[in-house]
Every structure is written in C-alpha cells, then in structure tokens.
LUMMILUM-546781 format. One record per atom (N, C-alpha, C, O): x, y, z. Coordinates in steps of 0.05 Angstrom, whole numbers, plus 5000, padded with zeros to 4 digits. Each point is the difference from the previous one (the first is absolute). Example, Ala and Ser with C-alpha at 12.3 -4.5 7.8 and 13.67 -1.06 7.14 Angstrom:
526448865156 498250245000 501850245000 502150005013 497250214973 501650245001 498550225014 501050225004 
This chain:
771026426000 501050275001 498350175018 497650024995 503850165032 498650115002 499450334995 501850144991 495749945015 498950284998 498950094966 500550204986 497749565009 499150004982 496850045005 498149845001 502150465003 498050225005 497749914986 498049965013 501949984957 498250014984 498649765004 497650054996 502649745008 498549845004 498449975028 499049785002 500650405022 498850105019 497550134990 500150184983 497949755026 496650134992 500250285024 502050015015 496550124986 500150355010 500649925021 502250085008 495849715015 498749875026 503049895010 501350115018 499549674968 503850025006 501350105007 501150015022 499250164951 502150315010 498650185030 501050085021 497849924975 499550225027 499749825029 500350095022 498949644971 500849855024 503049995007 500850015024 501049984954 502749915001 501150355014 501650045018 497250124970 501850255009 499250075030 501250155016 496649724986 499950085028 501249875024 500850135020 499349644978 501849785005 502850125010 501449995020 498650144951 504550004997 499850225025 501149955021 497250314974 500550235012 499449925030 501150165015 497449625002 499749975019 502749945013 501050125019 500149654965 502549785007 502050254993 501350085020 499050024963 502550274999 499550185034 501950055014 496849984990 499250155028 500949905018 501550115016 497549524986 501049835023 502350074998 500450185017 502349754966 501149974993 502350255020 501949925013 497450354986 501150285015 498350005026 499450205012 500049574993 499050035032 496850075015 499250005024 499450034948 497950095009 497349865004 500049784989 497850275021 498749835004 497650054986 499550245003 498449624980 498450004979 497949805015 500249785011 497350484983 496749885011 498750014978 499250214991 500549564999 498650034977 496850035004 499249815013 498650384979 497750095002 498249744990 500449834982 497750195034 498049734996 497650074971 498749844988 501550495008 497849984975 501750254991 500750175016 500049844948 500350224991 498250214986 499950034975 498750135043 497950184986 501150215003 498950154984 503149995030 501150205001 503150084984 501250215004 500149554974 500850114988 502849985019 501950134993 498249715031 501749985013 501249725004 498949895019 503249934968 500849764998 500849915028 498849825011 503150304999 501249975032 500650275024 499550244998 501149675015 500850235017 502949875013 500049785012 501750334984 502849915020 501350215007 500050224989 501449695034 502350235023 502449905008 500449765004 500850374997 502349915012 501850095028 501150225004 499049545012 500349995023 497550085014 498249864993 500950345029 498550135004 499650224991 498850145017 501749984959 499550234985 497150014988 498649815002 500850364989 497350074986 499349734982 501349794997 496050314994 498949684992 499750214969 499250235001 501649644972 500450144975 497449764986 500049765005 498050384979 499049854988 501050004965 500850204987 498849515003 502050014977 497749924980 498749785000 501050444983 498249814970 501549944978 501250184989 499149525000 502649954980 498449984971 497649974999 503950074981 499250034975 503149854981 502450005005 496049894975 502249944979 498850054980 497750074994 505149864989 498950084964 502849864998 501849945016 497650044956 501549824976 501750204990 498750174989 504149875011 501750124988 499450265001 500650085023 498350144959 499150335006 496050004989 498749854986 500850365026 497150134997 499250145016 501550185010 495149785001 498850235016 499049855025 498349824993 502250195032 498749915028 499250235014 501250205007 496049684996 499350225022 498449915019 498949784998 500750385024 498249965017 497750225011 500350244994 497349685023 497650084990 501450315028 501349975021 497950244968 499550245025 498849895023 500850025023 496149804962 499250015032 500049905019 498850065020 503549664974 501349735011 502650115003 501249895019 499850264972 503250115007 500550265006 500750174983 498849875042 500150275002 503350115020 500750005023 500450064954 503150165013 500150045025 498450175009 503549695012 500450005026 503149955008 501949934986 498050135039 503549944998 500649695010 502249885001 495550045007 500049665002 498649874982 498249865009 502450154965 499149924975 501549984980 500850214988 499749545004 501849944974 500049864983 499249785006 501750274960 498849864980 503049814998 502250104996 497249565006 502249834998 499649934970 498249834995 503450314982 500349894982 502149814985 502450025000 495449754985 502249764991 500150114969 498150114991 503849864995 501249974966 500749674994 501649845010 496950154972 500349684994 500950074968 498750034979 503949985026 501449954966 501449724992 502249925007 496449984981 500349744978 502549875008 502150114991 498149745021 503449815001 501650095021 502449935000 496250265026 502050125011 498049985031 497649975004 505350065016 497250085014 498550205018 501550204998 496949865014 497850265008 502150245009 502249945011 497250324983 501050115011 497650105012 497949904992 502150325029 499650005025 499550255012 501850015017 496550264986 500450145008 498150085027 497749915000 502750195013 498050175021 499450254998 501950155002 496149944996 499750434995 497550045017 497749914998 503750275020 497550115021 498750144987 501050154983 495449835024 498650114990 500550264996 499750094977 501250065041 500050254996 501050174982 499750244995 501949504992 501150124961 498850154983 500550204987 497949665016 496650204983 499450135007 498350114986 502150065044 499750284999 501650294979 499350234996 502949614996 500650134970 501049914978 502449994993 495549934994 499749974973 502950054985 501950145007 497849694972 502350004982 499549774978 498049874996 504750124990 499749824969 499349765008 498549874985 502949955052 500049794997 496250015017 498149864994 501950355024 497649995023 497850184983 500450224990 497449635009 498250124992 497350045006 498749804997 499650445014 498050025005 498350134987 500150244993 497249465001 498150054980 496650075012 499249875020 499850254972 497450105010 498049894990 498349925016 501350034953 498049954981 497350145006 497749935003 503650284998 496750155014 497849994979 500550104978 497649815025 497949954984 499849694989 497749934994 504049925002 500149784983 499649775027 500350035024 499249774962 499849715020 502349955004 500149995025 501749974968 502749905023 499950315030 499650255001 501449435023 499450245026 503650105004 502049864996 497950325010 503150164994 501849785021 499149815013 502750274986 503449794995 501850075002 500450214987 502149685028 502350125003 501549834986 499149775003 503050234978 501349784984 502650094996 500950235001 500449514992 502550064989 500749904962 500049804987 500350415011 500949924974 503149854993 501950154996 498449615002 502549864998 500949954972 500449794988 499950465004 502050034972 502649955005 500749975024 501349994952 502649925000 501450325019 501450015020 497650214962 501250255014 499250005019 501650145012 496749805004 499250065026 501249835023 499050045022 503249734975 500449855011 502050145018 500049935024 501650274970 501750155016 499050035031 500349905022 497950364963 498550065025 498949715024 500250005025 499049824962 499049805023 502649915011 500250045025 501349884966 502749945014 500550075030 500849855017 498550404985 500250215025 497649785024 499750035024 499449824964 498149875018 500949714999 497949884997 504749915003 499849804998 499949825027 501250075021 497649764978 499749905026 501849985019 499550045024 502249904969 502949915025 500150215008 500249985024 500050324967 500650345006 497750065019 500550105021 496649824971 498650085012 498849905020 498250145010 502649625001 499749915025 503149945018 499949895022 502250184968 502150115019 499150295009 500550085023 498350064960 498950255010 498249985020 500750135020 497049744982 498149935014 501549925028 500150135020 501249564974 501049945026 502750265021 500549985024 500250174961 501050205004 498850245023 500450065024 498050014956 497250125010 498949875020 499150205013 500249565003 499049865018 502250005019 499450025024 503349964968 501549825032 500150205021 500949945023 
C-alpha cells in the first residue's frame, strides 16, 4: 500500500518531499539546480524558461501543526518560496508553494515570532490547523506556478 507516511523516519520524509517538489517542477517545464551544501536554508533554486532564478526551501509535516523557518536563513524576498508537503496517512502529498513575502502580513495561518529575550532565534511559521487550511488553499501549487509561469512568458 502506498503513502504510508508513518513508517518514514524524519531524514525520509524530507528527502522524499524534496524529491516530489523537484519532479512536480520538472514536470511544468522548469528547470531545478539543486545546491551543493545546505547552510542557507535554501534546498534548490529553479526558473522557468529564461525567467528569474526562484530559490525554493521545502518543508513537510505529518497531517496538521507548527513549521517554521529561521528569520535569519529566510529572509522574505520576491524570489523566495516556502514548497510545502502535507503527508496525510493513506493519501497522497498535497502540495503547496507560498512566496516568502506572505509573512510580510501576519495572520492565523502566517506567523511572526520574535522570542525576544528567550533562546529560540525568531521565525516565520505557519500554523497548519484544520481552520487554517482555507486560507493556505489560496497557495496550492498548480495555482501558484501557473501564476509564476504566467508572470515569466
């Protein structure tokens, strides 16, 4: 049977989602350079056709919770985007893309955290509650790179 999420260790899953989100890309035409070291928080960079070069950092999670990424590795750009995978039990990935620049305003699903004073270093995240699923919708992948390629021709 497949898309039996749970039996994947963390190292899996995030190999596997990065994987899908490359091959989903190939897939609309585009071309994917995958980066030789990740210290920046940056998984690939891909464009399409001769259009701008978009760098993509991907994240998954297991059904709903909290993903985030670091401020000082993700910093909101208009060539910057978070490729998120949903890995729900028996089914398979869904799939979104959201330009960084989402997090320039905050909301239930986008959230920006400071922790001023405390040891965690502040964070932009999404909270992936059941109610919050609406709002991400507005970012599903197929929408948001017909937009993109749109935006390029």
């Amino acid at each position: 049977m497949r898309y039996i999420w749970n039996k994947l260790n963390r190292q899996q899953v995030g190999a596997y989602s990065e994987y899908f989100v490359k091959m989903e890309l190939t897939m609309y035409g585009f071309q994917v350079y995958t980066t030789e070291v990740d210290d920046r928080s940056i998984d690939f960079v891909t464009r399409y056709n001769n259009g701008s070069y978009l760098s993509i950092q991907v994240k998954s999670i297991r059904e709903t919770g909290y993903v985030f990424m670091q401020k000082d590795k993700f910093t909101p750009s208009k060539d910057l985007y978070l490729a998120l995978v949903i890995l729900n039990e028996g089914k398979e990935p869904n799939l979104y893309l959201i330009p960084s620049t989402a997090w320039k305003e905050p909301n239930d699903l986008f959230k920006d955290k400071n922790y001023e004073g405390k040891k965690s270093k502040p964070e932009w995240g999404l909270n992936l509650s059941g109610k919050n699923m609406s709002i991400l919708k507005d970012y599903s992948f197929s929408q948001a790179v017909e937009a993109i390629i749109n935006e390029q021709a």
